[in-house]
Structures are given as C-alpha cells and as structure tokens.
N, C-alpha and C positions, 0 to 999 in steps of 0.2 A: 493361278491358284485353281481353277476350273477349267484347265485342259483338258481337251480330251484325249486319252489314251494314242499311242499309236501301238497298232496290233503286232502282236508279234515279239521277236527277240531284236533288241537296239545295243549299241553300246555307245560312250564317250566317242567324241572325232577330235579328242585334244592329240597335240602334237607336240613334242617335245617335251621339257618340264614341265610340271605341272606344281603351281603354289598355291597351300590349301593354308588357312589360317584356322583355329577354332578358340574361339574367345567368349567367354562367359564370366556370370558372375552366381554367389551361392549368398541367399538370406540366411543368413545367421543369426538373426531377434526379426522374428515376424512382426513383433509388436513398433518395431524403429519402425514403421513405415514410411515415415516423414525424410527415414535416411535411404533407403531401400528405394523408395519408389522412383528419384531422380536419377537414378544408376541405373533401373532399368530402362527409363524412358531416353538416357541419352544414346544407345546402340542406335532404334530406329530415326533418331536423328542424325547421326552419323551415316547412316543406310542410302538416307532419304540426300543426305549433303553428295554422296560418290555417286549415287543416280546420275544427278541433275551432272555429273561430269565425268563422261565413262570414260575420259583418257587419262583421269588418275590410277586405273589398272585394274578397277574390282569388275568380273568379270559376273560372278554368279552368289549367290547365299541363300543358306537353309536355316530357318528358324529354328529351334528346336527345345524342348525340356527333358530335362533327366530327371526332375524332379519336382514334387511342390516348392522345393527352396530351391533347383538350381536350373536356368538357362546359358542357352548358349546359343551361336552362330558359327553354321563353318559357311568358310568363304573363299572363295577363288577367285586369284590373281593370276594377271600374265607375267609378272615377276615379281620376286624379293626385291628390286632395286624400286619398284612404284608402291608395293606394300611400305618400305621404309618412308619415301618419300612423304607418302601421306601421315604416315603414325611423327612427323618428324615437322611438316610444315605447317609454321606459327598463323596461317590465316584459314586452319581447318579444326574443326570442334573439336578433332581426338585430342588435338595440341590443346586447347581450354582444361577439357575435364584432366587430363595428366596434369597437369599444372596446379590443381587446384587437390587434386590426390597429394600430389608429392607436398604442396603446402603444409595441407593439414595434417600430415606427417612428421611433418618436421619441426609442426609447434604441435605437437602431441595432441593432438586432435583428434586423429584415426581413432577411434572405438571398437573396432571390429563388425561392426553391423552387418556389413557387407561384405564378402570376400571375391575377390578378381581373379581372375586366370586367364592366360591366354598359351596357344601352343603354335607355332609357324612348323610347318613343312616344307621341303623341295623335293621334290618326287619326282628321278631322274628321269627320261622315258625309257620304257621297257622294264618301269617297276610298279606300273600300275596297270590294272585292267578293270573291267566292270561291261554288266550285263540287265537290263532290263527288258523285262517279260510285260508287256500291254502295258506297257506307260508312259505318261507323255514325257517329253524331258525333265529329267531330275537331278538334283546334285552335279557330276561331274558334267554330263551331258546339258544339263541346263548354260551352262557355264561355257563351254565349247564345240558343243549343236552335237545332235544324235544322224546315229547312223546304221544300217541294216547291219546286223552282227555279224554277216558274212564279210563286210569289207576290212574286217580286223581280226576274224576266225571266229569257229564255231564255238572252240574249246578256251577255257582261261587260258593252258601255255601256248594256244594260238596270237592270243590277243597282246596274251603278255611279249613275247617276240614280235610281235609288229615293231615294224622301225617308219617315221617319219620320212619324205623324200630326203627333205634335208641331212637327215642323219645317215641315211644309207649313202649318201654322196659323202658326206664326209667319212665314213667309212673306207670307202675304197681308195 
C-alpha cells in the first residue's frame, strides 16, 4: 500500500493469458445495513482465505469504489481452471456464501438489499498491454512483477505485439 514509486516508465512482465476477474457488489437500501454489511465484509475474507494459499491461483487484487453504494475487486489469476476451482470447492468460503445466496433465493428470501455482479476475462496474449509512469507495481504488474518498458516497447503497438518465449516457439 506504501510503496515506493519506481521511476520512470514500467510495464506488466505477464506472459501469456492473462485472467482478470472483477466482482462487486451495489447497496440498494443503505438503511438494510444489517443485510449490506456481511456482503461486504465477506470479499476481505475470501481475500485474506487465497493469501494464506497462493497455489489456488489469485495472483494480485485491487480494491476499488465506483461509488457510495457500489464496490468492487478486480483480480488476477493464472488461470480460468483455478479461478473455477476455487469459486466451486466445498471447503472454501466463496462455496458458504453461494450456498446461502442461492438458499435464500429459493425460499423467497432475497429482498434485493444488496445487488452482486461479477465479470471473468481471458485475455489472450498480445491483447493486452499497459504502462506505468513513477509507480510502484500496480494492477496488472502487481500481479505479474514490473518491468522497464523498454523490455516490451516503448509504444502501446510495441507492447501489444510482444510475444512470450513460449508463444513465439510455438509459433514457428
């Protein structure tokens, strides 16, 4: 959080695909807070549960608000197959709170208080690119370590053609 900057122009050092998740939720009655407030507080539980075990896939996440009623997270994985894995196995909290969503759904429960979203990405390589001017790792870089912007071009359609070793060997 109190990085210090690195000087200069940086970019991501991801390689290959890249899986970005962004999942939030919007207060719809400020006044439910009784219902609102455990929706927000289980993301950082969830956060704090894929720490404590970086081989289920979450690579990096950025907090973020769009609004007084809406949050979010975007997050990066090293795959769709360990993003599923976790949104899917029964001795991880995401599995609790779905479970208890889809319940109170289904006995008419949901009230709307709260509303959910989430969006998954796969971003092939060579359709993404990104630049950062005096900053310390952030977002995609945070995620995949930073790198002098000359080692992926100066310009965006330099970066965006960069190819992985991997990829240019299967390439040819």
């Amino acid at each position: 959080m109190f990085a210090k900057p690195v000087r200069g122009r940086t970019t991501a050092d991801a390689e290959g695909d890249v899986v970005v998740l962004l999942i939030g939720m919007r207060i719809n009655h400020f006044w439910a807070v009784h219902r609102w407030l455990p929706v927000m507080m289980a993301m950082p539980r969830m956060l704090r549960e894929l720490a404590r075990d970086r081989g289920r896939g979450l690579l990096g996440h950025v907090l973020l608000t769009a609004s007084p009623r809406t949050y979010y997270v975007v997050q990066y994985w090293e795959s769709k197959e360990q993003l599923y894995a976790y949104a899917a196995s029964p001795d991880m909290f995401h599995h609790r709170v779905w479970a208890l969503i889809n319940r109170r759904e289904r006995e008419g429960r949901a009230r709307g208080h709260v509303g959910l979203w989430h969006e998954a990405y796969v971003v092939p390589e060579g359709s993404y690119e990104s630049i950062y001017v005096d900053m310390p790792a952030f977002g995609l870089a945070a995620a995949h370590g930073q790198v002098p912007v000359e080692r992926r071009g100066r310009t965006a359609r330099d970066r965006f053609a960069h190819r992985s070793a991997k990829a240019a060997q299967e390439a040819n």
